[in-house]
C-alpha atoms as a printed R data frame, in Angstrom:
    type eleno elety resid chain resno      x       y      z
1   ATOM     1    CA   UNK     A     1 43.058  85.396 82.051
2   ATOM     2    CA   UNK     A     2 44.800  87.617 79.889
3   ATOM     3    CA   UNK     A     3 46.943  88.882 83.241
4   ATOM     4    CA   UNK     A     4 47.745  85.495 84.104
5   ATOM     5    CA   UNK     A     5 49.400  84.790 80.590
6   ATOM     6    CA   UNK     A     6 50.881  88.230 80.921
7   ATOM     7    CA   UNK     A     7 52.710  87.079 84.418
8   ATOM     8    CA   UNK     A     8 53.567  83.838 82.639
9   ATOM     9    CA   UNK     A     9 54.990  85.380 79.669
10  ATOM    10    CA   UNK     A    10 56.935  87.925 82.067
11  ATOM    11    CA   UNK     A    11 58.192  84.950 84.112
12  ATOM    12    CA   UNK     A    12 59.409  83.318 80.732
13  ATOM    13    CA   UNK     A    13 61.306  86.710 79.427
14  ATOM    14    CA   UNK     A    14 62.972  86.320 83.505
15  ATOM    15    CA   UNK     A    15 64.350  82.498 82.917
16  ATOM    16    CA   UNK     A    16 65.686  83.506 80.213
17  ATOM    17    CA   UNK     A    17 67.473  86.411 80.579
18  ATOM    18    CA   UNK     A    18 69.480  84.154 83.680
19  ATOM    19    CA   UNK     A    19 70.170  81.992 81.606
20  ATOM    20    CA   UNK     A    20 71.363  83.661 78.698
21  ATOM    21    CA   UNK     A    21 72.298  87.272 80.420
22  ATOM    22    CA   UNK     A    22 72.828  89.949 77.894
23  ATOM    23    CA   UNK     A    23 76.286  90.833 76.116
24  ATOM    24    CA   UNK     A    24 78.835  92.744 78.400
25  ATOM    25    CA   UNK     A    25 78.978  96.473 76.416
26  ATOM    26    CA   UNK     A    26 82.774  95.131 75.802
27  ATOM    27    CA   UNK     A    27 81.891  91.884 74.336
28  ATOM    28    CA   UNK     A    28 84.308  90.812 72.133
29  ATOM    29    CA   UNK     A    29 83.389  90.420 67.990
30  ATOM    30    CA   UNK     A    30 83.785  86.629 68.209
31  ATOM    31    CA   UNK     A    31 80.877  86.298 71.285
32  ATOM    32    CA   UNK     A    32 78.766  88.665 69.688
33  ATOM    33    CA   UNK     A    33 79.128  86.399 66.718
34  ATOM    34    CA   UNK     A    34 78.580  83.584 68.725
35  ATOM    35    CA   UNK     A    35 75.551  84.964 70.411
36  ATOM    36    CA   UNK     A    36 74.014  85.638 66.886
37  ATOM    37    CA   UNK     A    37 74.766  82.360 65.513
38  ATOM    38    CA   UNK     A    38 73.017  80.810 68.871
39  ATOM    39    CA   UNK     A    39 69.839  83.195 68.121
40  ATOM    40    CA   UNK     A    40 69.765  81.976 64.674
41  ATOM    41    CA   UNK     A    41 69.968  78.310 65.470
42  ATOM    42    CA   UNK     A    42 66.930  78.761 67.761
43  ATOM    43    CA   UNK     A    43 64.645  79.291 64.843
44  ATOM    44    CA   UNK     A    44 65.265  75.568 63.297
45  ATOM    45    CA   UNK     A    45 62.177  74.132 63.241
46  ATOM    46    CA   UNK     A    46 61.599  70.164 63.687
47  ATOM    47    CA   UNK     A    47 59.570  69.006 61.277
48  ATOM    48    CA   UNK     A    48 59.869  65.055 61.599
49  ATOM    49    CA   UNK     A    49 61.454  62.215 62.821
50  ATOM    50    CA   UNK     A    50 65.441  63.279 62.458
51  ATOM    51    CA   UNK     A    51 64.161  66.371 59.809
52  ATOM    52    CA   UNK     A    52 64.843  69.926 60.547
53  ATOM    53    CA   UNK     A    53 64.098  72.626 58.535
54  ATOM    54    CA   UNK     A    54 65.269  76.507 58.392
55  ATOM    55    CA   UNK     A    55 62.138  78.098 57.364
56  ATOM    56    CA   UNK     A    56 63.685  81.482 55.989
57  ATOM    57    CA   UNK     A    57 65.767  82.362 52.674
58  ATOM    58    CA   UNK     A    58 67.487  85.429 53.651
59  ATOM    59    CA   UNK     A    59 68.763  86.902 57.258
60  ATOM    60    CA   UNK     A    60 69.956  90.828 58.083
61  ATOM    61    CA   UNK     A    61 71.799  91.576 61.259
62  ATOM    62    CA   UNK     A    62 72.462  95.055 62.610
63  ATOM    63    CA   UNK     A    63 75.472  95.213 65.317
64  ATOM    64    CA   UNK     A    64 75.740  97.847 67.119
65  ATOM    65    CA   UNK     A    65 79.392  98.928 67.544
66  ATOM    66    CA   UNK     A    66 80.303 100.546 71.557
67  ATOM    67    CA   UNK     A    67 82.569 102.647 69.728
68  ATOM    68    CA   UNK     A    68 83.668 103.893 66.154
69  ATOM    69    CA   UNK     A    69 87.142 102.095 66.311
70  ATOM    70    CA   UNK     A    70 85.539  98.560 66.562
71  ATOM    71    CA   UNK     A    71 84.825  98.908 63.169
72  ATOM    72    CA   UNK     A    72 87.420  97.366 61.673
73  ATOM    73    CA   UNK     A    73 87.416  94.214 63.838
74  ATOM    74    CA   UNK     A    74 84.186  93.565 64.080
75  ATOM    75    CA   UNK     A    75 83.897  93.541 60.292
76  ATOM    76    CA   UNK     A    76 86.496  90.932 59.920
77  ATOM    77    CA   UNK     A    77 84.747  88.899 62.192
78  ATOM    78    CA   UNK     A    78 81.547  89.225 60.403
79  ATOM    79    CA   UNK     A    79 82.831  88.567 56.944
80  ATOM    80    CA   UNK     A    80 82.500  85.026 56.984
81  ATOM    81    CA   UNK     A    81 78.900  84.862 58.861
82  ATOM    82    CA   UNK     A    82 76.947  83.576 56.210
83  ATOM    83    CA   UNK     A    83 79.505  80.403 56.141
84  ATOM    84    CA   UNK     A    84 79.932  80.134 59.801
85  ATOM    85    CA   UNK     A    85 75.861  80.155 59.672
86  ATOM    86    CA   UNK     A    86 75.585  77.103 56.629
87  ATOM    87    CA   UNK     A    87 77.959  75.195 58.625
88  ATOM    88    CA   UNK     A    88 76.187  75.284 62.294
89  ATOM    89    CA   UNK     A    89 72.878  74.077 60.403
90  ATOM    90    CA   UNK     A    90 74.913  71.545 58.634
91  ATOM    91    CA   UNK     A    91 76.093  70.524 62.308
92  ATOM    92    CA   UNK     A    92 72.134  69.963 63.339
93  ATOM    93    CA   UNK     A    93 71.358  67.896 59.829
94  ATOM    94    CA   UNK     A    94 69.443  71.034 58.380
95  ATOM    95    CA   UNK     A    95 70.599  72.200 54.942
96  ATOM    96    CA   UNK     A    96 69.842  75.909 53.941
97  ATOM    97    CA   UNK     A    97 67.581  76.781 51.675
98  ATOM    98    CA   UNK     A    98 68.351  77.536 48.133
99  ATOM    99    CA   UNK     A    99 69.670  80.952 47.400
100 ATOM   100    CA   UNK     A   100 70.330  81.523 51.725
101 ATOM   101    CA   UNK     A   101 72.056  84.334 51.964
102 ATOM   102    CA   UNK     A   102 72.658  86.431 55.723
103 ATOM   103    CA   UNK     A   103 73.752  89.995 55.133
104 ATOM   104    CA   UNK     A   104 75.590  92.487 58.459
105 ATOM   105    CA   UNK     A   105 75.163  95.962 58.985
106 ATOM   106    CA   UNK     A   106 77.863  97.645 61.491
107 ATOM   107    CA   UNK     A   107 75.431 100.276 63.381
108 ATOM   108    CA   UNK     A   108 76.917 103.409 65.563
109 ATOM   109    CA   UNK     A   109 73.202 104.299 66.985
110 ATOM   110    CA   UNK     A   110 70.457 101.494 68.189
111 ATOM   111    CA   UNK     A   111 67.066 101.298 66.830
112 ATOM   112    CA   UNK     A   112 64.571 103.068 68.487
113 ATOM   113    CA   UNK     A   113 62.965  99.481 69.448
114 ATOM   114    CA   UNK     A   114 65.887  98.487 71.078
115 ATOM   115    CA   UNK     A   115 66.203  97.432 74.885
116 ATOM   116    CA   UNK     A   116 69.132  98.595 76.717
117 ATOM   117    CA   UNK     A   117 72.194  96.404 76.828
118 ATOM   118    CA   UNK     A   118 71.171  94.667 73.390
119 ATOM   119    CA   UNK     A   119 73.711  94.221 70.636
120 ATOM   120    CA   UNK     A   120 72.399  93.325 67.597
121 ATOM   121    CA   UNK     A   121 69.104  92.515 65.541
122 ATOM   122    CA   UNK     A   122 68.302  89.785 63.260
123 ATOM   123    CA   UNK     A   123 65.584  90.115 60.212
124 ATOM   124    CA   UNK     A   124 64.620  87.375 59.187
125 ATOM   125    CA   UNK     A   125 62.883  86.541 55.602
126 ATOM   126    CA   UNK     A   126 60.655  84.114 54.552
127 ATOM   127    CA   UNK     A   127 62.209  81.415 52.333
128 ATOM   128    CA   UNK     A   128 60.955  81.206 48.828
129 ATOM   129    CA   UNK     A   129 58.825  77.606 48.140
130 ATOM   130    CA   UNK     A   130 61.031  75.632 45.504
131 ATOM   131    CA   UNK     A   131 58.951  74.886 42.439
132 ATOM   132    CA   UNK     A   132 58.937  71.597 41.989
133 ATOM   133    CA   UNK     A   133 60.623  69.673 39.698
134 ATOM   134    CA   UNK     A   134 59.625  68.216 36.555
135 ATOM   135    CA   UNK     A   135 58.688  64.935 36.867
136 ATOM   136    CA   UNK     A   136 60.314  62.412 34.258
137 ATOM   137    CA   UNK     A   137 58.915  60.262 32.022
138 ATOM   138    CA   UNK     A   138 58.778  56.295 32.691
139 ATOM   139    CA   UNK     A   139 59.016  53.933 29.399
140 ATOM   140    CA   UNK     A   140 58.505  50.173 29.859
141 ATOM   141    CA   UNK     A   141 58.588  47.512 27.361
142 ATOM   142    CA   UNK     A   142 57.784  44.333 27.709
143 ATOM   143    CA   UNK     A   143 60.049  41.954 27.195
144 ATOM   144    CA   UNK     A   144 58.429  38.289 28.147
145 ATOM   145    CA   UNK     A   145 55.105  37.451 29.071
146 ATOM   146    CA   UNK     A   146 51.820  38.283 28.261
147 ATOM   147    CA   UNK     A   147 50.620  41.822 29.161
148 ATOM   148    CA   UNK     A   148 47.767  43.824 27.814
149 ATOM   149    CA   UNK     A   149 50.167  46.068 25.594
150 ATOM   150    CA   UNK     A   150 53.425  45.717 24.806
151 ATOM   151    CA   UNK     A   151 54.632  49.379 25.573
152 ATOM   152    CA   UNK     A   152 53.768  51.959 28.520
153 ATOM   153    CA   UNK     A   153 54.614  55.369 28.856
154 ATOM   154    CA   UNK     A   154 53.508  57.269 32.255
155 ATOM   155    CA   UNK     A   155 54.505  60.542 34.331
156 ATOM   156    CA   UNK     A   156 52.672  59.343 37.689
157 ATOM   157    CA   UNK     A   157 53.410  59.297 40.804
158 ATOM   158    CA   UNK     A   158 52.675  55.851 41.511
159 ATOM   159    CA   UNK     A   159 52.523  52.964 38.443
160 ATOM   160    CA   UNK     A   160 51.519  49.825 39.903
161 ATOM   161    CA   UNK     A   161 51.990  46.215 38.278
162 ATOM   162    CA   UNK     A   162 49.982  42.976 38.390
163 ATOM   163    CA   UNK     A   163 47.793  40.432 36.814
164 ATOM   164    CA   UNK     A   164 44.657  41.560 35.183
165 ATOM   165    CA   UNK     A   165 43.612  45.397 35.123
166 ATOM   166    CA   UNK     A   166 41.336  45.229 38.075
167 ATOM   167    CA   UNK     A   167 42.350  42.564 40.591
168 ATOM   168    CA   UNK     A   168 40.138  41.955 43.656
169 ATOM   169    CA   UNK     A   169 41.456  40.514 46.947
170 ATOM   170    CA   UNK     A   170 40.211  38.752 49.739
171 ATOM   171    CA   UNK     A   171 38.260  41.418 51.049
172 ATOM   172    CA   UNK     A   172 36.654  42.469 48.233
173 ATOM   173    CA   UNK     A   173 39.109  45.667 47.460
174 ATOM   174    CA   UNK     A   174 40.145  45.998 43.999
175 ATOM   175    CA   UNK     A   175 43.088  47.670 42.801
176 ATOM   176    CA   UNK     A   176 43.830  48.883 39.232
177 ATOM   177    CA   UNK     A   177 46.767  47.751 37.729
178 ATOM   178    CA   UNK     A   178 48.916  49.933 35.133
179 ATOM   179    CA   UNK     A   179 50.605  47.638 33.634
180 ATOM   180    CA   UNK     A   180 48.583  44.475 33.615
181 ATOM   181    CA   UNK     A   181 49.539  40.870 32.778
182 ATOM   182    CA   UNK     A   182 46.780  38.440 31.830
183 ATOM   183    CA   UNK     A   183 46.562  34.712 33.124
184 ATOM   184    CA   UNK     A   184 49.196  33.514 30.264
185 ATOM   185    CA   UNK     A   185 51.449  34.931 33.215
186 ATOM   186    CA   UNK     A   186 50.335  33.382 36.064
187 ATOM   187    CA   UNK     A   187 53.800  34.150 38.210
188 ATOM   188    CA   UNK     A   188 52.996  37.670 38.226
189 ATOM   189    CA   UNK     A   189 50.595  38.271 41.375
190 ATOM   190    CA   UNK     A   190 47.608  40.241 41.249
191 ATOM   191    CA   UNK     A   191 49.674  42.878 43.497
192 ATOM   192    CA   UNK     A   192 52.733  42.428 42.567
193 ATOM   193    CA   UNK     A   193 54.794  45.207 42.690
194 ATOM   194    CA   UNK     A   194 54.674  48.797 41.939
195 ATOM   195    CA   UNK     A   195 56.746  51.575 41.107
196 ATOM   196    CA   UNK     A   196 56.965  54.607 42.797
197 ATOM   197    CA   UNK     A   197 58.011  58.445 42.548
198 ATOM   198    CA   UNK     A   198 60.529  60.120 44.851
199 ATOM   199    CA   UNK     A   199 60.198  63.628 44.826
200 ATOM   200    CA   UNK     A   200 63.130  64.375 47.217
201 ATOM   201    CA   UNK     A   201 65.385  61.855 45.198
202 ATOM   202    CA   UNK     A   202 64.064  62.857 41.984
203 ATOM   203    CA   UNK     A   203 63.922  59.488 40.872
204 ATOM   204    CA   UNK     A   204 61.687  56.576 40.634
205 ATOM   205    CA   UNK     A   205 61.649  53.231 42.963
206 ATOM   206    CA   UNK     A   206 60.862  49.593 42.734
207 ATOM   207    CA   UNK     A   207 58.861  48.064 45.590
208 ATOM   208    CA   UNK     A   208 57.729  44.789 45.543
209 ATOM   209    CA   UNK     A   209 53.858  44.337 47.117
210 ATOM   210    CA   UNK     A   210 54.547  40.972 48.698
211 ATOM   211    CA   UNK     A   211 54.216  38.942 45.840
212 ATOM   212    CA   UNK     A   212 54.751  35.503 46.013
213 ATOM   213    CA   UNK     A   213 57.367  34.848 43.077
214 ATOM   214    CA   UNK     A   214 59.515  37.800 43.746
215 ATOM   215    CA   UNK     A   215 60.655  40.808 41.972
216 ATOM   216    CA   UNK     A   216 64.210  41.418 41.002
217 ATOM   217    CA   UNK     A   217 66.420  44.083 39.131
218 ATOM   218    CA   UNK     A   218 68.774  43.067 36.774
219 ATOM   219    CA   UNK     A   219 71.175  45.933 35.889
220 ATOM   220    CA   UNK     A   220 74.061  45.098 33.472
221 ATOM   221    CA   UNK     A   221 75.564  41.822 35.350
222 ATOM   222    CA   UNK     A   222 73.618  42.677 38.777
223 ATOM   223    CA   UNK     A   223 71.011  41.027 39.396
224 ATOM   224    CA   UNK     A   224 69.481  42.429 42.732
225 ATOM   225    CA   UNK     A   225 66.240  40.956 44.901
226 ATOM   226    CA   UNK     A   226 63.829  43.433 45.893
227 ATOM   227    CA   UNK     A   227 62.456  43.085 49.234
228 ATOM   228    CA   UNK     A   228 59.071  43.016 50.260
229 ATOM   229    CA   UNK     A   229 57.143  46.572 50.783
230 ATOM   230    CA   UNK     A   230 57.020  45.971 54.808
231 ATOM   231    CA   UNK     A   231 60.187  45.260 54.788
232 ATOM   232    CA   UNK     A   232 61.566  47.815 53.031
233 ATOM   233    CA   UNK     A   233 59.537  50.831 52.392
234 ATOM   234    CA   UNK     A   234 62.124  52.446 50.452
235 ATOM   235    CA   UNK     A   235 62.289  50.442 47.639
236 ATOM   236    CA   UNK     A   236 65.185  50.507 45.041
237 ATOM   237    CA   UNK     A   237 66.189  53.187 42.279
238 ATOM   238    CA   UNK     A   238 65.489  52.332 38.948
239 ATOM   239    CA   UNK     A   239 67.852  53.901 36.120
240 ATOM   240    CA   UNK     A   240 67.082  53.249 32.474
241 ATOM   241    CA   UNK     A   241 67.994  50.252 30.614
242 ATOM   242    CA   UNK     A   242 67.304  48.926 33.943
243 ATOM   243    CA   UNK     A   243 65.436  45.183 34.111
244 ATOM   244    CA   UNK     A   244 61.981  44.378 36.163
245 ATOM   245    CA   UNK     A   245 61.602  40.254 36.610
246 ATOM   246    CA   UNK     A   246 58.703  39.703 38.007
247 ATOM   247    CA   UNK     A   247 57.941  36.280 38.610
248 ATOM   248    CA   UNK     A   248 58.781  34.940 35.239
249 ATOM   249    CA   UNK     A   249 58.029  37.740 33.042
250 ATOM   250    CA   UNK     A   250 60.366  40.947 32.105
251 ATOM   251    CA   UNK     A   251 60.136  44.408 31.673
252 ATOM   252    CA   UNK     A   252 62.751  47.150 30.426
253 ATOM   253    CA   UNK     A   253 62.817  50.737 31.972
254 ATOM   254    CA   UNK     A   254 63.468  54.010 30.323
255 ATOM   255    CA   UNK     A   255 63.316  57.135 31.935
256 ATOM   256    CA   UNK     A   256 63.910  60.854 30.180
């Protein structure tokens, strides 16, 4: 077994050095450049549906230089690689990480590791995890109808809103409403809406659970209808001072 993934693995390493041959010893700076931006790109990982990702926070490449008096070329070549390297991930919808940075050595001598005809090395780092941001508090007051308290303050991820504290549906599920409206509100359904948490957006959202009065933001003059959950998963950003009608009753967001 472990010569048959041996001959595959050789037969691999064959395909692709066809297809990508290595650099002519009189390569020019810009295609060695090229060649290591093409290298780099390779290591772009998918990691969803239109979301790539460039797992590492810091690159170092080593060219080797044929002779002494490429020096001065192939460093202004080089100068810019870091820039030329942002800009090919922004080309494949992949931002850099925070703090990227890709540093070039000019080398006379190849590493001892090195196979003949190769040009340059790449070193690649691990990228840092970004702490994750603080997430900001939500205020709402009530404004009109009749809820079990009149203020709310959370820092959740998800705040849902409804009538009563514990509504059951049809199949016997319940689901605990946050901010809970007793039957002196009977426009607000018993899954109304509920407010969510965006940590990529750093913000929160309105989505509406399908209730049957609607739910709408009013902002300033705007007054905007939020569309069901299936329909729109997203939901809309809520800024504070921002209005929640839902069904007949109001509530006013503030975030800090």
């Amino acid at each position: 077994m472990r010569e048959r993934i041996a001959r595959v693995k050789q037969g691999i390493e064959a395909v692709r050095r066809f297809l990508d041959p290595p650099l002519d010893p009189d390569a020019p700076p810009m295609e060695i450049r090229a060649a290591v931006i093409d290298a780099i790109e390779q290591h772009v990982a998918i990691t969803g549906i239109a979301r790539r990702v460039f797992p590492y926070g810091a690159l170092s490449v080593q060219v080797l230089l044929a002779r002494a008096e490429e020096r001065v070329p192939f460093e202004r070549v080089f100068e810019d690689l870091e820039e030329r390297v942002r800009q090919r991930l922004r080309e494949l919808r992949c931002d850099a990480p925070s703090g990227f940075a890709a540093r070039v050595a000019l080398v006379e001598h190849a590493g001892p590791a090195w196979t003949p005809g190769q040009r340059f090395e790449i070193e690649y780092t691990k990228a840092e995890p970004e702490p994750l941001a603080r997430m900001p508090g939500l205020h709402v007051t009530i404004l009109k109808g009749a809820a079990s308290k009149e203020t709310y303050s959370f820092q959740s991820a998800v705040i849902l809103i409804g009538r009563t504290a514990g509504a059951v549906d049809t199949r016997g599920r319940v689901r605990r409403n946050h901010i809970a409206f007793d039957q002196r509100s009977p426009t607000v359904s018993r899954a109304h809406a509920r407010i969510v948490y965006d940590r990529e957006r750093g913000e929160y959202r309105l989505l509406d659970d399908g209730s049957a009065r609607g739910t709408r933001l009013v902002r300033g003059e705007e007054t905007l209808d939020v569309r069901p959950r299936h329909e729109d998963s997203r939901g809309v950003g809520l800024k504070s001072g921002d209005e929640i009608h839902a069904g007949d009753t109001a509530l006013r967001i503030a975030i800090e």
